[in-house]
N, C-alpha and C positions, 0 to 999 in steps of 0.2 A: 323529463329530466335531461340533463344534459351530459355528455359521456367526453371526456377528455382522454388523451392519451400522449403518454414521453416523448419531450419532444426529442428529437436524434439530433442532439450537438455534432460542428463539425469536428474532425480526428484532431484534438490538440496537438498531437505531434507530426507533424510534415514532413520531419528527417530525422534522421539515426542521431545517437551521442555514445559519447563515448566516456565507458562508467568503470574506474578500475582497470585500465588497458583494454578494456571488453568492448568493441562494436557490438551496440544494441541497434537492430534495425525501426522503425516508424511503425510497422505491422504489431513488431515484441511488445512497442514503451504503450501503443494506443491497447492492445489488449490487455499489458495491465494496467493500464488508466480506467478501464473500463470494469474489468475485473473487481479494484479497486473500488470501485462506486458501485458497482453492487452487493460486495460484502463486506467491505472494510469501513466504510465512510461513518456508515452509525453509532460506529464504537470510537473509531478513532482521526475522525471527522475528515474534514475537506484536507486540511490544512498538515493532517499528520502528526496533530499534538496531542492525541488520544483525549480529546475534546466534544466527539459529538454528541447528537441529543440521547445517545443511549448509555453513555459514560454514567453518570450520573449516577447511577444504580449497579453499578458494579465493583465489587471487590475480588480482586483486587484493578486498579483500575485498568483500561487499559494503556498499552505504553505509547509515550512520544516517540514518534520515529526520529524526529526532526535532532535530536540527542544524539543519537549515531548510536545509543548505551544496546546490548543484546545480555542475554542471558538464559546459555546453553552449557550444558554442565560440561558435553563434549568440545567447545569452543574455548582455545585457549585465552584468558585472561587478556585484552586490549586487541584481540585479533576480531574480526568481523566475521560473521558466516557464509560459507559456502552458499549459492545455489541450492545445492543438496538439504543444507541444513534448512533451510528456508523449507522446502519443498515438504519437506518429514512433518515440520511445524506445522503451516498449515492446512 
């Protein structure tokens, strides 16, 4: 039988960007790039639109990032979340 194994893409990001006045360094954006594609990607696909193959079978579904929409009861109405709030979430 034949045994395959992941193959290690190279680091999508090469250099920092800058998100919200916040320098995010190449190290941060690829570990959560990566991050991302080991737990996020099934529910809420490649692309961020809460699309992938394990959508399907959830309610409720999961959400599009790509929306910018959040919904934290401690997050004021049109504001975004903290870091922090993120962190608690997931």
């Amino acid at each position: 039988f034949l045994l395959t194994s992941c193959v290690v893409e190279e680091a999508p990001f090469k250099e920092g960007k800058i998100f919200a006045g916040k320098k995010v360094s190449s190290d941060t954006l690829n570990l959560g790039y990566t991050t991302y594609v080991e737990y996020c990607i099934q529910c809420h696909g490649m692309d961020g639109k809460g699309n992938g193959p394990s959508a399907k079978g959830l309610t409720p579904p999961p959400r599009n990032f790509t929306q910018g929409l959040y919904k934290f009861a401690w997050v004021p109405y049109g504001e975004l979340p903290h870091d922090e709030d993120l962190y608690r979430i997931i």
